[in-house]
N, C-alpha and C positions, 0 to 999 in steps of 0.2 A: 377577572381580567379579560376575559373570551369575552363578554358580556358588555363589558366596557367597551373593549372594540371594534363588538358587532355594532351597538348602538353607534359608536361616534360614525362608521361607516353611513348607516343609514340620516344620521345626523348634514353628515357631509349633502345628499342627495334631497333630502327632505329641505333644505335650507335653500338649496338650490333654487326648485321647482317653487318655493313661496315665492322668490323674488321676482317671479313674473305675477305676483297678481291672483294670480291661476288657483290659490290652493292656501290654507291657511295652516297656521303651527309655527313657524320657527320666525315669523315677520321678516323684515328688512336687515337683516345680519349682515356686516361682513366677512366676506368669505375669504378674506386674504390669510385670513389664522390657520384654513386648510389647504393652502397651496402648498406647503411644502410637505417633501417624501418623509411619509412616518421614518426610514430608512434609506440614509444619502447613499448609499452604496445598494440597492437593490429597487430599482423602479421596472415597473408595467413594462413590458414590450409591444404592450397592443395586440399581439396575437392571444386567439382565445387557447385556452389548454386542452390540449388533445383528449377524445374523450368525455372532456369535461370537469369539474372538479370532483365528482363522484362517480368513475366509469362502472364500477360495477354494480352501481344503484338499484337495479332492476332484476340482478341475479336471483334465479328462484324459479319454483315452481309457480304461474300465475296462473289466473284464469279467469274466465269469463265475469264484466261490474254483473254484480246482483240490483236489481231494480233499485234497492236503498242505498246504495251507494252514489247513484246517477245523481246531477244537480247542484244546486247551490249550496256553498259549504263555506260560511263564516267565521273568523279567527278576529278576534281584535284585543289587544292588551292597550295600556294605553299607549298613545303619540302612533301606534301600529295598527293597520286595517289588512286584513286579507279577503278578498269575497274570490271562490277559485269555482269556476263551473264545470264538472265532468261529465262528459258526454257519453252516452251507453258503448260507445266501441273505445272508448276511455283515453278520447284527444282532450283536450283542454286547448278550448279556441277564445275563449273570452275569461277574461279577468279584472279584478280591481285589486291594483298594484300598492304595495304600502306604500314606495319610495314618495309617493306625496301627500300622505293620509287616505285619498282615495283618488286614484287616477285610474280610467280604467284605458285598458288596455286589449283590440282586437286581432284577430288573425292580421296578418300583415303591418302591422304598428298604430300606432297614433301619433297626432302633432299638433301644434298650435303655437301660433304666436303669441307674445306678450306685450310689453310697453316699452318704448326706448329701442325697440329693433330686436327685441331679446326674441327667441323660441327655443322649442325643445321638440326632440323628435325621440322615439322609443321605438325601435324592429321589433316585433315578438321573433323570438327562435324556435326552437319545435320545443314543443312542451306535454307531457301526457303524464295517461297515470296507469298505475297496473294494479291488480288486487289479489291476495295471497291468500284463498279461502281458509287452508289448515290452521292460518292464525287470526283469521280477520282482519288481517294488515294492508291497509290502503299507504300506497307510495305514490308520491305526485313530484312531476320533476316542472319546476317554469323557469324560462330563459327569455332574457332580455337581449338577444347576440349581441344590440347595440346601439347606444343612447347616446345623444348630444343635446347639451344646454347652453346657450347662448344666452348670456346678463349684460349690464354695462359694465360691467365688474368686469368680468371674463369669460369664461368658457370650461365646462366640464363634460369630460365625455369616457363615455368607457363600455362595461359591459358587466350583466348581474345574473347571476345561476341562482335559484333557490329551488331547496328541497327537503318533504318534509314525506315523514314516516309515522303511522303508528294505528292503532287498535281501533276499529269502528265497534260501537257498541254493538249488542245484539238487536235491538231494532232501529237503527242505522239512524238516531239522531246525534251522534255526536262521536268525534274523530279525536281521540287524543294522540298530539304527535309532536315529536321533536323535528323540530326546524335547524336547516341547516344552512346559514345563508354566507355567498363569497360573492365580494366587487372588486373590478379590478376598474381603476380609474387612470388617466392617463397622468403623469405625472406624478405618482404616488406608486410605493412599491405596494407588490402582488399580497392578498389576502395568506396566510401562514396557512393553508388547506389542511396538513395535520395536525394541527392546535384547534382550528375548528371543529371537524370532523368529530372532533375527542368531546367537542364541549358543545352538545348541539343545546338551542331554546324549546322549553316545553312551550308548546300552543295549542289549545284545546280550541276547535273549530265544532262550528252547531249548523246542522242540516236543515236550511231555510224553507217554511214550508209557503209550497207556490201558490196558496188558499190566501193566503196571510198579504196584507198590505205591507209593503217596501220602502225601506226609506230609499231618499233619490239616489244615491249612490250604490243600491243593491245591483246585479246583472239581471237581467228579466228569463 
């Protein structure tokens, strides 16, 4: 059910951002099937959640990315892309965002117009990572503070937290981690954050080696 929900979330966004042209996967859908509040008596307030949806995400002892950890870190299941870049003081300033197969996304936002007047703007919010040597555990938090989509259709806009957790191998190619992702969109009540939390997505991510040729969507 978690699964179902999270997908139709990203379903909602991903269908979105096709309808400008801009990105393929979900075609020319109508989107009037997800206008209404999964729950008439509980919608968004548009303010983001104090904190965040996981404030104590980063509790622990952390310490210093180890050189394998730094870099390009690829996750992709299908209809889903992640490419997440960490940086050795362990900001995360650059990304390629699922919500549209591969949109990428840098410090301070991105944007672009579409057909028919449509565009879309994405903020990045502050986004970083921290690493927990006694376990090998790589935590990365990315934030969208906040997006609008403009279609002929309509308009969707909101805000996305994603964060994921888990084990880096011992010679840092590969990050197994539960993903844990909330949208809150305008018009639509608030993600169930402890129904989530309970049920995160396994995503195994692979440590892209910078030797290697990229497809165009990789971060450089």
């Amino acid at each position: 059910m978690v699964l179902i929900e999270m997908r139709r979330q990203l379903i909602v966004l991903v269908c979105a951002v096709s309808a400008f042209g801009l990105a393929g996967g979900c075609g020319n859908h109508n989107l009037k099937q997800w206008e209404k509040p999964w729950d008439p008596n509980s919608i968004w307030d548009g303010n983001a959640p104090e904190g965040g949806a996981i404030p104590d995400f980063f509790e622990g002892k952390s310490g210093p990315l180890p050189e394998s950890v730094v870099g390009v870190w690829e996750g992709e299941i299908p209809d889903i892309l992640w490419d997440i870049k960490v940086e050795s003081d362990g900001s995360i300033l650059r990304l390629v965002h699922c919500v549209a197969g591969a949109l990428k996304v840098e410090l301070g936002g991105v944007e672009a117009n579409g057909v028919d007047n449509s565009y879309y703007v994405f903020k990045l919010g502050p986004c970083e990572s921290k690493y927990f040597p006694d376990a090998r555990m790589l935590r990365a938090k990315i934030v969208i503070d906040y997006f609008i989509m403009k279609m002929p259709s309509g308009e969707i806009e909101g805000r996305m937290e994603d964060y994921f957790e888990g084990f880096v191998s011992e010679d840092g190619s590969r990050w197994d981690t539960q993903w844990f992702s909330f949208r809150w969109v305008k018009g639509v009540a608030p993600p169930d954050i402890k129904m989530m939390k309970a049920y995160p997505m396994p995503l195994v991510f692979i440590k892209l080696d910078p030797t290697q040729p990229r497809a165009e969507h990789v971060l450089e």
